[in-house]
C-alpha positions as CSV (number, residue, x, y, z in Angstrom):
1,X,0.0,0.0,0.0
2,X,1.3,3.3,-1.1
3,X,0.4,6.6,1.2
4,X,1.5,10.5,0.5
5,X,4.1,11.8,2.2
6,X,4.6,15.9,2.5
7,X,8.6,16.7,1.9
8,X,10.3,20.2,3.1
9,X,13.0,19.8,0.8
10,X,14.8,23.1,2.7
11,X,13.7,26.1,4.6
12,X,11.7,28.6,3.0
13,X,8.8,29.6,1.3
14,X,5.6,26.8,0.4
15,X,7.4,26.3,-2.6
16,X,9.7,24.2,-0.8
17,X,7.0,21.7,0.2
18,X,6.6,18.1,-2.1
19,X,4.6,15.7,-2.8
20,X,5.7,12.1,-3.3
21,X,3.7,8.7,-2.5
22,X,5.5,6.4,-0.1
23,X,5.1,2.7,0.8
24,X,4.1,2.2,4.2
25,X,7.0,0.2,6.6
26,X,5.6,-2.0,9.2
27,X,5.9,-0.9,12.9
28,X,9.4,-1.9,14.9
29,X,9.0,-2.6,18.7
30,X,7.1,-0.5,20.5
31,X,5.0,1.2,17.7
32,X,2.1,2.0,16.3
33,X,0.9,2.2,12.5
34,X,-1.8,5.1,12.7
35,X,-3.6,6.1,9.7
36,X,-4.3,9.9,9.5
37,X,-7.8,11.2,9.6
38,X,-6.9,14.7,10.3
39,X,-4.1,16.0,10.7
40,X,-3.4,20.0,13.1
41,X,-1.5,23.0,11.8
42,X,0.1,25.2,14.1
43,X,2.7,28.2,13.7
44,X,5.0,25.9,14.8
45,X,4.7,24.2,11.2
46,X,5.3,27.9,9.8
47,X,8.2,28.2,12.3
48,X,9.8,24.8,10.8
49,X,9.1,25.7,7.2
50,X,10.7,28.8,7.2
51,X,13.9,27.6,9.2
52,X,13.0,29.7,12.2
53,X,12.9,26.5,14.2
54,X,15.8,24.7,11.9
55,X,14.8,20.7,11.6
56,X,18.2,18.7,11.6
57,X,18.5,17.2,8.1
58,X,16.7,17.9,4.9
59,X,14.3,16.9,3.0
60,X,12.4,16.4,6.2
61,X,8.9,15.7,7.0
62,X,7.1,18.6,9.1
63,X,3.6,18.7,11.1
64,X,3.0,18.1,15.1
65,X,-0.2,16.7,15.4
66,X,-2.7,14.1,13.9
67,X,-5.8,12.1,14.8
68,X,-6.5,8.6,13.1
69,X,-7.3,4.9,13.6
70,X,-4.5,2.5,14.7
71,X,-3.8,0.4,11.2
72,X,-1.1,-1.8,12.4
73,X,0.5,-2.7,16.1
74,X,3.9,-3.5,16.3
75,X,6.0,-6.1,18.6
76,X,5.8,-5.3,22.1
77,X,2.6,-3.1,22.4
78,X,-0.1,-4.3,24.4
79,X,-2.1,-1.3,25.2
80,X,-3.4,-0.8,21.5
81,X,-5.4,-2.8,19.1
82,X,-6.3,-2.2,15.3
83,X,-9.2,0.2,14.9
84,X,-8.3,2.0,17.9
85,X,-9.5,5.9,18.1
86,X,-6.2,7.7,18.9
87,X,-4.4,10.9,18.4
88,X,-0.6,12.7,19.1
89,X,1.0,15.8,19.9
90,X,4.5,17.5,19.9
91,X,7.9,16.1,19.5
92,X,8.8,14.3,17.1
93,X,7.8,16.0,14.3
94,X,6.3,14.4,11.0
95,X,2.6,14.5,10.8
96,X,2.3,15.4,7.5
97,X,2.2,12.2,5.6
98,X,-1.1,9.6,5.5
99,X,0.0,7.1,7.6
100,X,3.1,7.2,10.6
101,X,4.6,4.8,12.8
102,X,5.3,6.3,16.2
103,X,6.2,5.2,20.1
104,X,3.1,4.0,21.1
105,X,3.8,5.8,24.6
106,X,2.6,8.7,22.3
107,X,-0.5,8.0,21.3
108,X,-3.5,9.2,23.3
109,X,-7.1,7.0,23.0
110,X,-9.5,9.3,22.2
111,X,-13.3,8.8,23.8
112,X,-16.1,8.9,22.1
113,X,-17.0,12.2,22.5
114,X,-13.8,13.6,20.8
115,X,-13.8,13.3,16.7
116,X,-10.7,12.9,15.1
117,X,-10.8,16.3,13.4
118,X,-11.7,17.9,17.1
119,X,-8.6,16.0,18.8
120,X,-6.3,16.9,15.5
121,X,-7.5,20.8,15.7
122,X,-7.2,21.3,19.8
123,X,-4.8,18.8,21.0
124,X,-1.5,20.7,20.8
125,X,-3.0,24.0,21.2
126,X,-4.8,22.4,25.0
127,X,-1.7,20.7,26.1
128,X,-0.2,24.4,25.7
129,X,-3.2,26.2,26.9
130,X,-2.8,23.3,30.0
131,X,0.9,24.6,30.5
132,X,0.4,28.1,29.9
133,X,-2.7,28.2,32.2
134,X,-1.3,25.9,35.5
135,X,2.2,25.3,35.2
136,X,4.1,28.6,33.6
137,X,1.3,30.9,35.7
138,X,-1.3,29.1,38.1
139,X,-4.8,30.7,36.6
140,X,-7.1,30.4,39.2
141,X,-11.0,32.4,40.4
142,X,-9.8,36.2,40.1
143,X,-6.9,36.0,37.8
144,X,-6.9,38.6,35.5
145,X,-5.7,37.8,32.2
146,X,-4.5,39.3,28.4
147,X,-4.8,37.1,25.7
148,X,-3.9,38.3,22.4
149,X,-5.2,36.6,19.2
150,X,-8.1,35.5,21.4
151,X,-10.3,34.2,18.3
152,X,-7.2,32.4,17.4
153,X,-6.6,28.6,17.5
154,X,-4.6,28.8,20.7
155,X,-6.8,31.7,21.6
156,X,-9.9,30.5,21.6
157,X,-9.1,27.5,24.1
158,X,-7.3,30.1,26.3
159,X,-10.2,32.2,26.5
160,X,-12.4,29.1,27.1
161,X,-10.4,27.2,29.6
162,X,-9.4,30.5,31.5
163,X,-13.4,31.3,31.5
164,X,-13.8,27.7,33.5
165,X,-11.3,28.5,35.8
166,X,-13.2,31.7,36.8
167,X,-10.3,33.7,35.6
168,X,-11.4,37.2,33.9
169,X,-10.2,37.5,30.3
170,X,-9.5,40.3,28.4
171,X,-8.5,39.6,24.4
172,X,-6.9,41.5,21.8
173,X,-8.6,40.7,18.4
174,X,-8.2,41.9,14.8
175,X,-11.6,42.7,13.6
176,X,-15.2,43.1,15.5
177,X,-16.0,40.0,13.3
178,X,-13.3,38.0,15.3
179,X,-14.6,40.0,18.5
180,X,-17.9,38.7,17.9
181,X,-16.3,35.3,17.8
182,X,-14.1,35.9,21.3
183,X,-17.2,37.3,22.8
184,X,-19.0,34.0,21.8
185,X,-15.7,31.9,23.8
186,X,-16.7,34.2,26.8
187,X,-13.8,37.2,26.6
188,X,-15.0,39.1,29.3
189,X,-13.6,42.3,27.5
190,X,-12.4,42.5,24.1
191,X,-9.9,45.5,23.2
192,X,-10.5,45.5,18.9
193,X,-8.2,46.5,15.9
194,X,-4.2,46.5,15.3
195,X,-4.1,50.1,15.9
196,X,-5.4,50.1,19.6
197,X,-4.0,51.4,22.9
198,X,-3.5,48.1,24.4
199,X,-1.9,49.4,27.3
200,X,-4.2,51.8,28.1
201,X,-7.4,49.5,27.4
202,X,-5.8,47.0,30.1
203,X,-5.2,49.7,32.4
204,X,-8.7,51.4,31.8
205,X,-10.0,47.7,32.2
206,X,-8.4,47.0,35.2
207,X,-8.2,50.4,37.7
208,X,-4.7,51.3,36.4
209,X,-3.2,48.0,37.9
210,X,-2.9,45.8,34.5
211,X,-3.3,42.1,34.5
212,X,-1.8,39.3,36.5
213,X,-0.8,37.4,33.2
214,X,-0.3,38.3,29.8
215,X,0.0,35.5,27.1
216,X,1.6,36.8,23.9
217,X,2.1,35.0,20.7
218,X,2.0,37.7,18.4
219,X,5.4,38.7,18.8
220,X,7.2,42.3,17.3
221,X,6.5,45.1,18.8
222,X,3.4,43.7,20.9
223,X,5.8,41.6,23.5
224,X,6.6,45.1,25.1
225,X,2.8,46.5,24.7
226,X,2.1,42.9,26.7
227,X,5.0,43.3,29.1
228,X,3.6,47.0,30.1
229,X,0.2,46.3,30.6
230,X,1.5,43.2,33.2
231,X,0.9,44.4,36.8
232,X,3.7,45.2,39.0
233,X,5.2,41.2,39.9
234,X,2.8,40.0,37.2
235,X,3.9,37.8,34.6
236,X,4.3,38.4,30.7
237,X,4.8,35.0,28.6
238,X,6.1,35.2,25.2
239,X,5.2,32.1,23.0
240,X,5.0,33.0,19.5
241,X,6.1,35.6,16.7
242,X,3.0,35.8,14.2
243,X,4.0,39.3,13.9
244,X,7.4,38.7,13.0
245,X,11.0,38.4,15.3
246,X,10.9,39.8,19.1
247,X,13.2,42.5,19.3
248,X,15.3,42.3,22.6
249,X,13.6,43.7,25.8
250,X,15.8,45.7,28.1
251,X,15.3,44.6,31.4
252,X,14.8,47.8,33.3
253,X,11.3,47.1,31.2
254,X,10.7,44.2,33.6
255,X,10.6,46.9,36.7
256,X,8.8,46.8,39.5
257,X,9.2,43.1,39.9
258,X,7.7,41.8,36.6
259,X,8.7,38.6,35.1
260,X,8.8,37.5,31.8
261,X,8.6,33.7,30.4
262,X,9.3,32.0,27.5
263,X,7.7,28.2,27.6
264,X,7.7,25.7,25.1
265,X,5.0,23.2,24.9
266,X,7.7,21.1,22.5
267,X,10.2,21.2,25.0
268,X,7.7,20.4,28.1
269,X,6.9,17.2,25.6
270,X,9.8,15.4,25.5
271,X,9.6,14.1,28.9
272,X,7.0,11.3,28.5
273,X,5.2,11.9,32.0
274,X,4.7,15.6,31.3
275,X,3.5,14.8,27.8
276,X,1.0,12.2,28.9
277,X,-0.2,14.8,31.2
278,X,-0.9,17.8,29.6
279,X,-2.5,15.3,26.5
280,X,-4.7,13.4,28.9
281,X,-5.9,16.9,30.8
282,X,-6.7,18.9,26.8
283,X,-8.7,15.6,26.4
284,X,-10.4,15.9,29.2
285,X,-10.8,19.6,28.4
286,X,-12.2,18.7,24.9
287,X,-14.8,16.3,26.3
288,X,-16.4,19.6,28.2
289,X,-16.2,21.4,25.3
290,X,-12.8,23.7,25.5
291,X,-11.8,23.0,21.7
292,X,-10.8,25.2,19.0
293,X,-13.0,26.0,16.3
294,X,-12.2,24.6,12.8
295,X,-11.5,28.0,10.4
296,X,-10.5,25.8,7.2
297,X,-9.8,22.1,6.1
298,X,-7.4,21.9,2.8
299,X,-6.4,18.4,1.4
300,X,-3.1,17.2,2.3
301,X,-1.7,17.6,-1.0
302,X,-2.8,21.5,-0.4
303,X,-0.6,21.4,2.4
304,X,1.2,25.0,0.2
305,X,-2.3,26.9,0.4
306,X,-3.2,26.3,4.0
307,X,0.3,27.7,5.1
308,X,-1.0,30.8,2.7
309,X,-3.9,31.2,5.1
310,X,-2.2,30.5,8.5
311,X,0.1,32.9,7.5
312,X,-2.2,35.4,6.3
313,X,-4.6,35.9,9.4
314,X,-7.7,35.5,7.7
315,X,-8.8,32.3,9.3
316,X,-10.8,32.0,12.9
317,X,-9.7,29.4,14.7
318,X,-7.5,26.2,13.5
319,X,-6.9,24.8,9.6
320,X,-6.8,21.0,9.0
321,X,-5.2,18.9,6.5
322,X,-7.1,16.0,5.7
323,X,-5.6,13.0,3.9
């Protein structure tokens, strides 16, 4: 049986990405055959792609999330059986291909309220939102929290999930057509448009004080709007560059007594424990409903125009590739 594979023959643009059909390899020990059903895109696929995040060899295969059914089990694995419901998340990267053989200490069984484009569309963004929310800053009833790109993928599961924790959100949105969508996540305030006072909506918002927790993934020029409207021994966390590159941050910015952070869900992954932790709580999470919508699904061979729309801003919520 043959299966597509997506190639990044070197960093760059989408018209480094290729097309080729592979033949599927049996699992070794230890492993899992899944075959896709959906498969996430994050701007860590951009990040990758353009050689922001360098992979370490080339041609290389991309992509950190997927959802399928398990096609194959390999020697050594008990805890799987074909026609299981199961998805992954983070490190290693290579979910852009049909079919993939991975550590079966990856895979996560998915119940039966979670669909396989649902898990493929949420599942890295809630293990981050899980991080972000209760291990980098410990959200609880009162918290007052920024959240920029908050009709976003990532966005829209941080507004949701810091909404159940009783936290009060306030998001930073694009358009009052992406407000409406925050608004309907439950963003307690919504500051709108690229031009706006950020700074002084927050501190309008919130008596002058500013927030207890700012979550930036915008990047540019907005890490030091973020950093500003922190209160004083509040927290900023930088964990993306939509915007472009962060320029550096003098640290007489940080005064009185902020602190800024710089997470990685990718890195929190490769310990297996922590993995299987944050993936078991952003299931858990789907089941009540803390998902991120679907904005766009493109064939996997179309991998080239859905990196045109992540890229672009257009979309509301996450883009699939479907095999």
């Amino acid at each position: 049986m043959t299966d597509q594979i997506i190639w990044l023959d070197a960093p760059g643009d989408v018209t480094q990405f290729r097309v080729e059909h592979h033949r599927c390899q049996p699992p070794g020990d230890g492993e899992i055959t899944i075959r896709h059903q959906a498969i996430g895109t994050n701007f860590l696929d951009v990040y990758h792609r353009k050689g922001i995040y360098p992979m370490p060899s080339y041609p290389a295969v991309i992509g950190a999330e997927a959802a399928g059914i398990v096609d194959d089990v390999g020697p050594g694995v008990s805890i799987f059986q074909k026609g299981d419901r199961v998805a992954y998340a983070g490190p290693p990267v290579g979910a852009y291909r049909s079919t993939r053989n991975i550590a079966a200490e990856r895979a996560i069984k998915l119940p039966d309220a979670v669909s396989a484009k649902t898990a493929a569309s949420s599942l890295l963004k809630g293990m981050t939102a899980y991080m972000l929310l209760k291990k980098t800053y410990n959200v609880r009833a009162g918290t007052q929290v920024l959240i920029h790109a908050a009709a976003g993928g990532l966005g829209s599961i941080l507004v949701r999930w810091a909404r159940s924790l009783d936290a009060t959100v306030i998001g930073t949105v694009s358009s009052s057509e992406k407000a409406a969508l925050a608004a309907s996540y439950g963003a307690d305030h919504l500051i709108v448009g690229r031009g706006a006072d950020i700074v002084a909506e927050v501190k309008r918002l919130t008596n002058g004080l500013g927030v207890d927790v700012a979550y930036d993934g915008i990047g540019g020029d907005t890490l030091l709007k973020s950093i500003c409207s922190v209160r004083p021994f509040g927290m900023a966390v930088t964990i993306g560059q939509a915007a472009g590159a962060i320029p550096p941050v003098p640290v007489e910015e940080l005064r009185p007594g902020k602190a800024l952070c710089h997470p990685s869900i990718m890195a929190w992954c490769t310990d297996v424990g922590q993995y299987r932790e944050a993936a078991l709580a952003a299931v858990g999470a789907m089941e009540t409903g803390i998902v991120s919508q679907i904005g766009a699904e493109y064939c996997l061979a179309d991998v080239a125009k859905a990196h045109e729309e992540m890229e672009s801003g257009r979309s509301a919520g996450s883009i699939l590739l479907i095999p």
